[in-house]
C-alpha positions as CSV (number, residue, x, y, z in Angstrom):
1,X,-11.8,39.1,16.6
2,X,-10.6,37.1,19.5
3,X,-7.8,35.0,19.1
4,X,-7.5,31.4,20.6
5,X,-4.7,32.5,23.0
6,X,-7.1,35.4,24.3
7,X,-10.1,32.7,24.7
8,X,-7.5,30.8,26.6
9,X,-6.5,33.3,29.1
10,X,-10.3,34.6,29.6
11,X,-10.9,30.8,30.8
12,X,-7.7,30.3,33.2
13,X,-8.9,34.1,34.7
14,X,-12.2,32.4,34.9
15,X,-10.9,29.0,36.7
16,X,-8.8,30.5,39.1
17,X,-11.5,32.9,40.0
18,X,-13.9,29.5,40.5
19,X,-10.8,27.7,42.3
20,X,-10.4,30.6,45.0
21,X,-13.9,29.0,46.6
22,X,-13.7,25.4,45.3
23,X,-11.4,22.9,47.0
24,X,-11.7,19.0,47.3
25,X,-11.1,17.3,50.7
26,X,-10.6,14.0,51.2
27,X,-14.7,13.6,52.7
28,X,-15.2,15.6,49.3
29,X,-12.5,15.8,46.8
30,X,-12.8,17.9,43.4
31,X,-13.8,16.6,39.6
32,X,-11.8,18.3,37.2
33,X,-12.3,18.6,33.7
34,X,-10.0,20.2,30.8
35,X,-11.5,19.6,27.7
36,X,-9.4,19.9,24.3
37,X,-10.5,20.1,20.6
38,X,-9.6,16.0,20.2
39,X,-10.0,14.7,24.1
40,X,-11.7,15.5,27.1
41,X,-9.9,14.6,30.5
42,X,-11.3,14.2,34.5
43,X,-9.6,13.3,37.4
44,X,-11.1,13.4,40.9
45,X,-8.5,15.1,43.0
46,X,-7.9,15.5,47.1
47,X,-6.5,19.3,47.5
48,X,-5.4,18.7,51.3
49,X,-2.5,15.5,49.6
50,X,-2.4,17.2,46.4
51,X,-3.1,13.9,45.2
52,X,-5.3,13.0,42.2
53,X,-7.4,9.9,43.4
54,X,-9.1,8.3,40.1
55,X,-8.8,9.6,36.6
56,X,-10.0,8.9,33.3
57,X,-9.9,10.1,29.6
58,X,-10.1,10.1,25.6
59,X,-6.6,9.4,25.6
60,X,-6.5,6.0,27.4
61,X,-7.9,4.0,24.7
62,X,-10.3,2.2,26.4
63,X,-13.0,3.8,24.7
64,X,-15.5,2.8,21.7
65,X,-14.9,6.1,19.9
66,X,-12.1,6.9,18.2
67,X,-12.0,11.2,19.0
68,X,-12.5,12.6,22.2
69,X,-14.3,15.8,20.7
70,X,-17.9,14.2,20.9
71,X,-20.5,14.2,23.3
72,X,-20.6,10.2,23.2
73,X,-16.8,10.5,24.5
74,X,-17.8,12.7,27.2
75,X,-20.4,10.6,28.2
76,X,-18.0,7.3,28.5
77,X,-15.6,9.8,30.0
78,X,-18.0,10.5,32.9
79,X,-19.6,7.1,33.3
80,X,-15.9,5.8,33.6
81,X,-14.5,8.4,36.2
82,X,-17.7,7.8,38.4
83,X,-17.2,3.8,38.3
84,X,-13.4,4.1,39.3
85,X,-14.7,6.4,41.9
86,X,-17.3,4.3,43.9
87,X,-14.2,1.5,43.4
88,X,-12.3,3.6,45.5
89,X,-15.4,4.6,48.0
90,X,-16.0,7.8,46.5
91,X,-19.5,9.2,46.6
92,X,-19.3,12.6,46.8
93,X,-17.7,15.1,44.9
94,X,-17.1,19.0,44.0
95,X,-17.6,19.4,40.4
96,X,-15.0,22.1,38.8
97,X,-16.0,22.8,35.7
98,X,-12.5,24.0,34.7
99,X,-13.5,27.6,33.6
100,X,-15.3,26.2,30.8
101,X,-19.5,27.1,29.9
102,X,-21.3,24.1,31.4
103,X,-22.7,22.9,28.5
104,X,-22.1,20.3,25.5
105,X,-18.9,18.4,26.4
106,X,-19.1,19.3,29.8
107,X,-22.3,18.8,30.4
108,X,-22.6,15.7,29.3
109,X,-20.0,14.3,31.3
110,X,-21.4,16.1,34.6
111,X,-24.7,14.1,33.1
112,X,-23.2,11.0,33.1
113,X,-21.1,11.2,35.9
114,X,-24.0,11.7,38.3
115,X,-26.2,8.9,35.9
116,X,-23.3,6.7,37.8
117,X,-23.6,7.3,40.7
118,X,-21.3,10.6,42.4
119,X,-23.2,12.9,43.8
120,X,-22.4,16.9,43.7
């Protein structure tokens, strides 16, 4: 049986072996995601500053629902990240799916993300 700790580690090999050919740039910075059991989190980031440029998650509060661990959060997650993004001018983006399956939580951000307008 596979312990949570081992999950954990199988998905940071995972990310950083995604990460070695994904970086943002300010014409295209990277979407991150890290998804909890309670919250789901994205931030668009610019890996030449270091800089994370918009983000937006469960935790802020801002949302209708009262968990993060739903795909209705994710949904609101990803239409919110994508509206502070065109604020700032930001159209296109590299999607890093964190080292997680892209599917449920994640997918449905991605969904809803691209729904409002970033392209990747």
């Amino acid at each position: 049986m596979i312990t949570k700790e081992q999950k954990n580690k199988k998905r940071i090999r995972v990310h950083e072996r995604i990460r070695k050919g994904l970086a943002g740039s300010t014409d295209r910075p990277r979407l991150s995601i890290y998804r909890s059991t309670n919250h789901i989190y994205a931030q668009i980031i610019d890996d030449l500053h270091g800089k994370t440029i918009v983000a937006a998650s469960t935790v802020d509060g801002k949302g209708t629902h009262k968990t993060g661990g739903n795909l209705a959060s994710a949904k609101e997650v990803g239409r919110s990240v994508a509206e502070k993004a065109k604020a700032k001018g930001i159209t296109k983006v590299v999607f890093d799916r964190g080292g997680y399956l892209y599917h449920g939580r994640v997918k449905a951000l991605a969904d809803a993300a691209r729904e409002a307008g970033l392209q990747f």
